[in-house]
C-alpha positions as CSV (number, residue, x, y, z in Angstrom):
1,X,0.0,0.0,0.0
2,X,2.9,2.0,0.4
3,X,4.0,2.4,-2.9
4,X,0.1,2.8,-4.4
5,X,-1.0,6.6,-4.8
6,X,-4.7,6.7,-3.7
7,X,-4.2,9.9,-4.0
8,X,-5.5,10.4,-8.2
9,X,-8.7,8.7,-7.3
10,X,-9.6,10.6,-4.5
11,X,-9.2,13.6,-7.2
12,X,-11.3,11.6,-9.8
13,X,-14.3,10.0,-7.5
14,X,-13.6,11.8,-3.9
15,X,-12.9,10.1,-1.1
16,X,-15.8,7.6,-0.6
17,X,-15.6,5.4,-3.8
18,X,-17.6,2.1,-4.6
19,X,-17.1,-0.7,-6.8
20,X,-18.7,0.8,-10.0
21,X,-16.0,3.8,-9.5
22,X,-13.0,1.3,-8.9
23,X,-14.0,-0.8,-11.8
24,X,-13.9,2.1,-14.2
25,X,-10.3,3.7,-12.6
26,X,-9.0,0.1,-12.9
27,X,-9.9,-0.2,-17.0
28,X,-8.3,3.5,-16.9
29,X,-4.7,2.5,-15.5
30,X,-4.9,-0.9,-16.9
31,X,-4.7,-2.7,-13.5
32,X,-7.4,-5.4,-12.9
33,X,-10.4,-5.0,-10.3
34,X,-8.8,-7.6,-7.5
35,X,-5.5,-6.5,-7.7
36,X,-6.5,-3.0,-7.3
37,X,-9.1,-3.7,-4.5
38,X,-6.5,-5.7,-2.6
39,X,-4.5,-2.8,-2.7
40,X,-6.7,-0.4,-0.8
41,X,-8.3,-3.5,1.3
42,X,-7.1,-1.2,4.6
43,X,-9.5,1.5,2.9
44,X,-12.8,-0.8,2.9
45,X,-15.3,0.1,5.1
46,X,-18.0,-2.4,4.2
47,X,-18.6,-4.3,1.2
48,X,-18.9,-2.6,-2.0
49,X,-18.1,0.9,-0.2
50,X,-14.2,1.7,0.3
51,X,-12.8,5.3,2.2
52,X,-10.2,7.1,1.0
53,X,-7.7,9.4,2.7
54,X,-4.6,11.4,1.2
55,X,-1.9,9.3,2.4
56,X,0.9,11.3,1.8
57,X,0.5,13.2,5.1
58,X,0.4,9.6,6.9
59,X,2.6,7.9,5.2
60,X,5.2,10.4,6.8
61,X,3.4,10.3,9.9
62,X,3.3,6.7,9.9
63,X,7.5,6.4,9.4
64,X,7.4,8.7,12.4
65,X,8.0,7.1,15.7
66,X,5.2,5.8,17.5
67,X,3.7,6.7,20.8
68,X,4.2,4.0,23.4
69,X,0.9,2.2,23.6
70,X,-0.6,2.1,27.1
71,X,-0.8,-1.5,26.6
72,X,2.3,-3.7,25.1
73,X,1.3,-6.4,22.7
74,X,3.0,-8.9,25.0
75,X,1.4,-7.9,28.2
76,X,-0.9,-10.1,30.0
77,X,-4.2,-8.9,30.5
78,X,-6.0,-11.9,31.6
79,X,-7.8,-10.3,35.1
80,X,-6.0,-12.1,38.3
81,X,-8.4,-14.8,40.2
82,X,-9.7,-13.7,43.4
83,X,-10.1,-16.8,45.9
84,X,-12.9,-15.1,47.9
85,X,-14.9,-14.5,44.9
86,X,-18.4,-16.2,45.2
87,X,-20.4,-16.6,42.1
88,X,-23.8,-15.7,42.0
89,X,-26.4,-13.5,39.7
90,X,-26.1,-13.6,36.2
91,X,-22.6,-14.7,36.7
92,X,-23.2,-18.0,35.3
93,X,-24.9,-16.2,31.9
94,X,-21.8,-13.5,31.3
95,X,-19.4,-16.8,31.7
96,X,-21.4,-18.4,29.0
97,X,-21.5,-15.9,26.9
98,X,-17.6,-14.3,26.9
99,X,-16.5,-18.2,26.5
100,X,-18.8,-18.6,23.6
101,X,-16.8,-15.8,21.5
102,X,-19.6,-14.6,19.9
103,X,-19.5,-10.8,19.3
104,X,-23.1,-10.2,22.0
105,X,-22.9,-7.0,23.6
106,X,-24.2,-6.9,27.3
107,X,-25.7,-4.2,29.3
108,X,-25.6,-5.2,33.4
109,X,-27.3,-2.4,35.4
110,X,-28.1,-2.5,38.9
111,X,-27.5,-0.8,42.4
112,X,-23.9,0.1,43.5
113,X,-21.4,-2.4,45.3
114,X,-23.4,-5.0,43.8
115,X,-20.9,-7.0,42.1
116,X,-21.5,-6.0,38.8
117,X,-17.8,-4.9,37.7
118,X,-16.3,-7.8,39.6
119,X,-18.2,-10.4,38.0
120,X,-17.1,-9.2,34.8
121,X,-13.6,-9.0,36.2
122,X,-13.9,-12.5,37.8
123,X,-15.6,-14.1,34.4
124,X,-12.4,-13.5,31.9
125,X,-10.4,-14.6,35.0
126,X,-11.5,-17.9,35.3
127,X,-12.1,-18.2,30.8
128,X,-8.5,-16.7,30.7
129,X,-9.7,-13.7,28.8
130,X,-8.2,-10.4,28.2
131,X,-10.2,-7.6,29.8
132,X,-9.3,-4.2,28.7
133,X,-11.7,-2.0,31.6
134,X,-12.3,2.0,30.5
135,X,-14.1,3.9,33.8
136,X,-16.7,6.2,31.6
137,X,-17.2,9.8,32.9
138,X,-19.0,12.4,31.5
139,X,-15.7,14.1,30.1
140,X,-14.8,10.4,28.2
141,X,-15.2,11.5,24.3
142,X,-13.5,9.9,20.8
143,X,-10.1,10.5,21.8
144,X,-10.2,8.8,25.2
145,X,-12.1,6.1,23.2
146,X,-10.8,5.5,19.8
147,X,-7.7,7.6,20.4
148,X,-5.7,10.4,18.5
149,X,-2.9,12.3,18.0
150,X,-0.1,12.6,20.4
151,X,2.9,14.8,20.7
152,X,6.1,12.7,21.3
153,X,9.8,14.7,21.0
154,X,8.0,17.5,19.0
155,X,6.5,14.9,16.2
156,X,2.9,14.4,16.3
157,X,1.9,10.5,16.2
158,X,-0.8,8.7,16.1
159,X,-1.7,7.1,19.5
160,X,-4.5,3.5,19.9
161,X,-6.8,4.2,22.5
162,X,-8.6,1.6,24.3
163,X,-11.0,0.6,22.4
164,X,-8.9,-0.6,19.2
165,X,-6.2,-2.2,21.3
166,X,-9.6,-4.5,22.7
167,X,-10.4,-4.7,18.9
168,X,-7.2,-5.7,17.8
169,X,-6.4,-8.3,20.9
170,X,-10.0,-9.4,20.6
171,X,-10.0,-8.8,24.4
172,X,-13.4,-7.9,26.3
173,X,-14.0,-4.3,26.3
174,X,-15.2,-3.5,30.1
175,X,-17.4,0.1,29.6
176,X,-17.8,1.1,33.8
177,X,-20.8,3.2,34.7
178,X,-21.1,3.8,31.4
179,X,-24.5,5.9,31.9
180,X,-22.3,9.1,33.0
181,X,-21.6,9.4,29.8
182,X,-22.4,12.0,27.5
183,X,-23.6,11.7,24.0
184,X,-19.8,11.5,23.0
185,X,-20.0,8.1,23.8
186,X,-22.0,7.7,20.1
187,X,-18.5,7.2,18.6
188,X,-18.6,3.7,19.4
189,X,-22.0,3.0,17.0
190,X,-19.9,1.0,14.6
191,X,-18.1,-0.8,16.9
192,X,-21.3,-1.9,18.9
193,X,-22.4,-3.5,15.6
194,X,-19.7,-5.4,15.5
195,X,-18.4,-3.9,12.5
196,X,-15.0,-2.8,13.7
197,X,-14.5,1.2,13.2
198,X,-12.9,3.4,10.7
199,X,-9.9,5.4,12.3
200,X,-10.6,8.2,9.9
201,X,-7.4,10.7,10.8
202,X,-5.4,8.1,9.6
203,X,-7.3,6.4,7.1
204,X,-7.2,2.7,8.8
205,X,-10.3,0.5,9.3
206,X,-9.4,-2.0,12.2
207,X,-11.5,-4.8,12.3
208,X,-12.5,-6.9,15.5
209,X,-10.5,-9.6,16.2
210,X,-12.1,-13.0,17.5
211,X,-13.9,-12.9,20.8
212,X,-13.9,-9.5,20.8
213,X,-17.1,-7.9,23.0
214,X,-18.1,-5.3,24.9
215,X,-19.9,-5.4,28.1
216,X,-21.1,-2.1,29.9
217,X,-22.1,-1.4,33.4
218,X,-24.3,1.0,34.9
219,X,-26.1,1.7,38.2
220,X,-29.4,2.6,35.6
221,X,-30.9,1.3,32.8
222,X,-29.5,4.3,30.8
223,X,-32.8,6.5,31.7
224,X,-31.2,9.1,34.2
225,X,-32.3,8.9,38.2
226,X,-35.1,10.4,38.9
227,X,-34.8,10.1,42.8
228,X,-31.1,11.7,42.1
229,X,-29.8,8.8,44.2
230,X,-27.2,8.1,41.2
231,X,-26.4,12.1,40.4
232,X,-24.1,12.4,37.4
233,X,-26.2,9.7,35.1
234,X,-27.6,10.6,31.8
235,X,-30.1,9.4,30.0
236,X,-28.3,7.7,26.9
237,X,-29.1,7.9,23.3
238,X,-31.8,5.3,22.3
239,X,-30.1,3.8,19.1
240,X,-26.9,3.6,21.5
241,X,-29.2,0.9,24.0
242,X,-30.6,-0.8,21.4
243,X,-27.1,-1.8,20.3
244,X,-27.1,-4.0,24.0
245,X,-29.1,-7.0,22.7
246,X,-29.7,-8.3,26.2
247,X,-29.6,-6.3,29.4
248,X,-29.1,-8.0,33.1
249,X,-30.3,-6.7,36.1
250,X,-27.9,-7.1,38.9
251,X,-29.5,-7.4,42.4
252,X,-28.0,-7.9,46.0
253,X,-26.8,-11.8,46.8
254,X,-29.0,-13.7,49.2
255,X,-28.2,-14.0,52.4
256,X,-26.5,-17.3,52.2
257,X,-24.7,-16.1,49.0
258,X,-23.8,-12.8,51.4
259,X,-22.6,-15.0,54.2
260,X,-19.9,-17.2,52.1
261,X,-18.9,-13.9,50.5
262,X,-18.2,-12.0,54.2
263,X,-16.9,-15.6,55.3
264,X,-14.0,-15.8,52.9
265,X,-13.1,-12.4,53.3
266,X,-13.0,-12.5,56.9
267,X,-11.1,-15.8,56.6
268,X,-8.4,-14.5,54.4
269,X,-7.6,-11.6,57.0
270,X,-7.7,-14.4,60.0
271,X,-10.7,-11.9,61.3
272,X,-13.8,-14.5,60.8
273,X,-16.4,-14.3,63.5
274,X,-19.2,-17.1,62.3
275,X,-22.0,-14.2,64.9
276,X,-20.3,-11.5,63.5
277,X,-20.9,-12.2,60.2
278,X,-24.6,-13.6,60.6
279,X,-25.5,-10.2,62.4
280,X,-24.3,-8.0,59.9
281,X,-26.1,-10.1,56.8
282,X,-29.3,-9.9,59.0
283,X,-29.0,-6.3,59.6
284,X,-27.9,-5.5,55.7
285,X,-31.0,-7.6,54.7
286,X,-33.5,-6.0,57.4
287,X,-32.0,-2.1,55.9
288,X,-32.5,-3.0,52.3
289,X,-36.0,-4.6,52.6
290,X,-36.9,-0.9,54.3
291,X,-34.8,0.7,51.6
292,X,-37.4,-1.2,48.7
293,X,-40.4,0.1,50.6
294,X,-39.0,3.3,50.6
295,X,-38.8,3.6,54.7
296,X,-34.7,5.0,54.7
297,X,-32.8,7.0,51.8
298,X,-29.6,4.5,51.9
299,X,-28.7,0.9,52.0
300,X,-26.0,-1.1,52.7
301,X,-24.4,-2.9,49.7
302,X,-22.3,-5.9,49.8
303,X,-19.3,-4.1,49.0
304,X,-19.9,-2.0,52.6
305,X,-20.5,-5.2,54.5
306,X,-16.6,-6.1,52.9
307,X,-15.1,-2.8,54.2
308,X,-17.1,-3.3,57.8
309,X,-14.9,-7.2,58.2
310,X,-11.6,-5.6,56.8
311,X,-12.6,-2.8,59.7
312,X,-13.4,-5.4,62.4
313,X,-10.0,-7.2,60.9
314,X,-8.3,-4.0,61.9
315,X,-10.0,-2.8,65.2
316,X,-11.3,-5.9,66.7
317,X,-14.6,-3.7,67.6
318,X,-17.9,-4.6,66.1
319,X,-19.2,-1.4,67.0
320,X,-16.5,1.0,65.7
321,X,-15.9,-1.3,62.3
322,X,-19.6,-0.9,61.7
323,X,-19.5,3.1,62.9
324,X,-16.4,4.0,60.6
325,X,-18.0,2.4,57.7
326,X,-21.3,4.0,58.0
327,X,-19.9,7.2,58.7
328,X,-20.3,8.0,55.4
329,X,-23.9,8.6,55.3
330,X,-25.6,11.6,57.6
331,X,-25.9,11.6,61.2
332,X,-29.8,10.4,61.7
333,X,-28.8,7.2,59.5
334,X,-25.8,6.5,60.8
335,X,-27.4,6.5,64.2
336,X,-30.9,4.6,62.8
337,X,-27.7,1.9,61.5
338,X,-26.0,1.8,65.0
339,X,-29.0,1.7,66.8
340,X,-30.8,-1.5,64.5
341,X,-27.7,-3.0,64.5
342,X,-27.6,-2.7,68.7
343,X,-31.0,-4.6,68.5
344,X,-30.0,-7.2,66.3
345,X,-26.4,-7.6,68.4
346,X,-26.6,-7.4,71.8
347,X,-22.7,-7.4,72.1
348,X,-22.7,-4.0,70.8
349,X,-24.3,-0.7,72.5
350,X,-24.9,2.3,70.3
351,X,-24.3,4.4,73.1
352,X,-20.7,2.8,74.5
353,X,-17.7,4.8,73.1
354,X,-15.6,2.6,71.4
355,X,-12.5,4.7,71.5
356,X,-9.8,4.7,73.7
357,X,-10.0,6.8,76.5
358,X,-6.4,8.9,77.8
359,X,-6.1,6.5,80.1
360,X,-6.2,3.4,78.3
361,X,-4.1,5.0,75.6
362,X,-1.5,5.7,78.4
363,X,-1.5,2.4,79.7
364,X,-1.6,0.6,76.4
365,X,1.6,2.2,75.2
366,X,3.2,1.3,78.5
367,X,2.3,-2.7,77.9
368,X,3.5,-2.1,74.2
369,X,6.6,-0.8,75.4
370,X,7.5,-3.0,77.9
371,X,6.7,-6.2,75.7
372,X,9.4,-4.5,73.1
373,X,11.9,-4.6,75.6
C-alpha cells in the first residue's frame, strides 16, 4: 500500500468510492479490479463501499515514531483470580457468553457495590480472557475512546486508545458506569455493531478480532435517576441501548450467598467471627428490605458489609468497624444503623464509646513498650 497513490482517485471519484467507481479507474490505468481492490483493502469500510484518505501526510506520519501504547502487545491482560470471589447472579450467563466468543454485547445495570464490575472481572479470570476496563465519565469522548494524536519529541503521532487495542487483541472491552456518559459516547455506533471502526485521521479501518465484545455497566438502565440517588447519570441515546441485545439486572446476593462472600473475606484476613458475620447479613437484609419500601434513603451494599470485616479485621470492635463504615452517610442514619444493628447484636451498645479513653491510651503504650523490651 505504500507504494500505491490513492491519492488520483480521491481527485477523480472523492474520497468515498464504490465498486462501479473502482471498476472504471482500474480499466483506466490498466490494472485489474482484485488487484487494485486488494490494494486499498485497509481502505474498505463495508462491502462494495471503500474510504479514502490522502496518504501522503500519513505515510510520513506513519514512518514517524510511534507513541508508546498504554498496553504492550505482550502484556498479559488476563484479570488475576480472586479466591474469595463467590459466584452468583447472572454470573453463570456472562461466563457463557464471553467463552462462547460470539461478538453479544451486554448491558448489566443494577445498584452500586453489587458486584457487577467484579463479576465481569472475575468471568475473563476464570475463561483466561483479556479484559481491557475504560471507567466512563461524563468528560470520556473519541479521543479517550478511539484515540488520537499525540505529541512525542516535538513529532505528532498517532496514539491507539482503548478501544482498538480490545479490537485488535479481541479482548473484552469493560465500559464502567457507562451511563455518566455524555452523548460522546455515540462514537462507538460501529463498533457496537460489531463492525469494527474506521480510524478516519489516519485512514485505517481496524477490524475486530475473534472474541472481541463489549460489556457495559451502569447503576441505571440508561434512563437518568429520577430520585437523584445516582447524580451524574444521563439518560443515553436510544439507538446507543438498542445496540445492547440483552440487558441484566444485577441485584444484592442472598443472604447465604452474602454469608460465604463475608466468610471468605473475613477468613483470608484471619478476622472471621461465624456471629459476627450472621448479624451484619441480618441487619444489611432488614435495611434493604426498608430501603425497597422506601422507609430509609440508603442501603448497605455488599461491598460496605466487605469494608465493615476488613474494619473489624483491623479494630477488633464490632461497634466502631460498623460506625467507621457508616460514617459516610448523615448523622440520623448513621445512628438509625448503629442503633438496628444494637437490636440485632446485643454485644454492641450504640451508646458505648468505642474509642480509647487517655487513660487506656497511656497504659496501652506502656504494655507495648515493655513487651518491646
Amino acid at each position: 500500500m505504500q507504494n500505491f497513490e490513492v491519492a488520483p482517485i480521491i481527485e477523480r471519484f472523492g474520497q468515498v468510492v464504490t465498486t462501479a467507481d473502482l471498476r472504471t479507474y482500474a480499466d483506466e490505468i490498466g490494472m485489474s479490479y482484485q488487484t487494485l481492490t486488494k490494494k486499498l483493502e485497509s481502505f474498505k469500510v463495508r462491502r462494495g463501499l471503500w474510504h479514502l484518505t490522502a496518504v501522503e501526510q500519513l505515510e510520513q506520519t506513519f514512518n514517524q515514531p510511534a507513541v508508546d501504547p498504554v498496553v504492550e502487545k505482550n502484556e498479559n491482560l488476563i484479570p488475576a483470580r480472586d479466591v474469595n470471589f463467590v459466584s452468583f447472579g447472572n454470573f453463570t450467563d456472562i461466563k457463557k457468553i464471553i467463552s462462547s466468543r460470539q461478538y453479544y454485547p451486554v448491558f448489566i445495570t443494577g445498584l452500586s457495590g453489587n458486584g457487577k464490575t467484579f463479576g465481569v472481572e472475575q468471568a475473563c479470570a476464570q475463561l483466561k480472557r483479556e479484559l481491557i476496563r475504560v471507567n466512563i465519565t461524563i468528560e470520556t469522548d473519541e479521543d479517550d475512546l478511539i484515540g488520537g494524536f499525540r505529541l512525542v519529541g516535538g513529532e505528532t503521532v498517532w496514539h491507539n486508545g482503548p478501544v482498538i487495542q480490545a479490537l485488535e487483541r479481541g479482548a473484552i472491552l469493560l465500559l464502567d458506569e457507562v451511563d455518566l456518559a455524555s452523548n460522546k459516547i455515540l462514537c462507538l455506533q460501529s463498533v457496537l455493531e460489531g463492525k469494527g471502526v474506521f480510524l478516519k485521521k489516519i485512514g485505517k479501518y481496524v477490524k475486530p478480532a475473534d472474541g472481541f465484545n463489549v460489556i457495559a455497566t451502569a447503576n441505571t438502565k440508561g434512563k437518568g435517576s429520577d430520585d437523584g440517588r445516582f447524580i451524574g447519570t444521563n439518560v443515553l441515546n436510544e439507538a446507543f441501548l438498542e445496540r445492547f441485545p440483552v440487558t441484566f439486572e444485577q441485584p444484592y446476593p442472598s443472604p447465604k450467598v452474602e454469608t460465604a462472600i463475608l466468610k471468605k473475606v473475613a477468613e483470608s484476613l484471619d478476622a472471621y467471627d461465624a456471629e459476627f458475620v450472621e448479624r451484619l447479613v441480618a441487619w444489611a437484609e432488614i435495611i434493604r428490605k426498608t430501603f425497597y419500601d422506601g422507609g430509609v434513603d440508603e442501603i448497605v451494599s455488599t461491598r460496605r458489609l466487605v469494608h465493615i470485616i476488613r474494619a473489624f479485621s483491623i479494630f477488633g470492635k464490632r461497634k466502631k468497624a460498623i460506625e467507621v463504615c457508616v460514617a459516610r452517610f448523615d448523622d440520623e442514619t448513621k445512628q438509625s444503623f448503629l442503633e438496628l444493628y444494637a437490636k440485632i447484636d446485643a454485644n454492641v451498645d450504640p451508646d458505648d464509646d468505642d474509642n480509647e479513653s487517655p487513660e487506656e491510651m497511656v497504659r496501652r503504650h506502656a504494655q507495648e513498650s515493655a513487651a518491646t523490651l
